[in-house]
C-alpha positions as MATLAB code, in Angstrom:
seq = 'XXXXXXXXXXXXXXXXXXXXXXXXXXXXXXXXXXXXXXXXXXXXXXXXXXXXXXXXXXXXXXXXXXXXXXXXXXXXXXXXXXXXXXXXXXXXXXXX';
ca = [
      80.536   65.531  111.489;
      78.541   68.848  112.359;
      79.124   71.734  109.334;
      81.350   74.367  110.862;
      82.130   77.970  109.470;
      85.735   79.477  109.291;
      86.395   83.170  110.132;
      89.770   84.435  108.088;
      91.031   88.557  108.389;
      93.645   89.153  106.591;
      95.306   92.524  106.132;
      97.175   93.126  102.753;
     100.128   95.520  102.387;
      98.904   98.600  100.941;
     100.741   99.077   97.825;
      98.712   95.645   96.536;
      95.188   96.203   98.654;
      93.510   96.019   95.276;
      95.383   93.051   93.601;
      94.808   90.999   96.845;
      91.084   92.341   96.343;
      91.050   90.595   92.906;
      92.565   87.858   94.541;
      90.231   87.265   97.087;
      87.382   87.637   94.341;
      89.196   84.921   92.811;
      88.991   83.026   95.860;
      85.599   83.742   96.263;
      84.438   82.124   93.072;
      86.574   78.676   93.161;
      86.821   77.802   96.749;
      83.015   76.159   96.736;
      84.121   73.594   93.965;
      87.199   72.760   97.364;
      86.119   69.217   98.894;
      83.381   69.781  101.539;
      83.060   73.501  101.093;
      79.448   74.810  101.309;
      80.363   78.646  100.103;
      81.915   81.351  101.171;
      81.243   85.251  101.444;
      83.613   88.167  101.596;
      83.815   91.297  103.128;
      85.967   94.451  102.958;
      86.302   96.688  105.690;
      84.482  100.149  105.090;
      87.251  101.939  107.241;
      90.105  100.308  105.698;
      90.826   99.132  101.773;
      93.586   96.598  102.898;
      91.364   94.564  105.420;
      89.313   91.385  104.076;
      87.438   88.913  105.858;
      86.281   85.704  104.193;
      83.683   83.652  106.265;
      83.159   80.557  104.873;
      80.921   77.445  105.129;
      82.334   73.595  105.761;
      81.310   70.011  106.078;
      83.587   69.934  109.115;
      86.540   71.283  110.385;
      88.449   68.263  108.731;
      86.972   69.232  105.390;
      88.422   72.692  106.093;
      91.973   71.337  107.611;
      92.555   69.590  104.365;
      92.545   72.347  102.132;
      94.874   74.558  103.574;
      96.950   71.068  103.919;
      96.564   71.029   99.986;
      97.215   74.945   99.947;
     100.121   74.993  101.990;
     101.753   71.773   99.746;
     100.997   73.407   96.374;
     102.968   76.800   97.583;
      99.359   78.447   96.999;
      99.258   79.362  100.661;
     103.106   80.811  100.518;
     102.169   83.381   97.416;
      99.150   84.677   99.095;
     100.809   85.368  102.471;
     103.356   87.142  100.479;
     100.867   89.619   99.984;
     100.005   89.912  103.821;
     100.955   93.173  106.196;
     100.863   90.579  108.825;
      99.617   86.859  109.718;
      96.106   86.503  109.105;
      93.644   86.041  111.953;
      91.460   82.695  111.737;
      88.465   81.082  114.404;
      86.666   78.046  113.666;
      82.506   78.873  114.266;
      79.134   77.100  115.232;
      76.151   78.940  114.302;
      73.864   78.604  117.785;
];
């Protein structure tokens, strides 16, 4: 299995731009101790305070797949989209 990085944008609402920043801070911090992730970095757009893009680092795309499986079952996924202006925007990567 070749390692694989995952590309997520999401755009909060803006009346909780800086709880979902805590949130994704939160995120930050315990998604490396996830099955098969490597790390992960985020970024917040310098234009606008309710865009955040988390790039993270995978075994494979499996390891990846798996977690959101988990995510999505434990209703984890379900409260952060709650938080979302809109669906977030996701690509699977290869460095070259």
């Amino acid at each position: 299995m070749d390692p694989i990085n995952v590309i997520i944008t999401f755009e909060a609402k803006p009346e909780g731009a800086s709880a979902f920043a805590e949130l994704m801070h939160q995120v930050k911090q315990s998604l490396p101790s996830a099955d098969g992730c490597r790390g992960v970095q985020l970024f917040g757009r310098s234009d606008n305070a309710c865009v955040f893009t988390l790039v993270e680092s995978w075994e494979s795309q499996s390891h990846h797949q798996a977690h959101i499986a988990s995510a999505v079952a434990s209703g984890a996924w379900d409260a952060l989209a709650a938080k979302l202006a809109c669906a977030p925007v996701s690509c699977y990567c290869r460095a070259l």
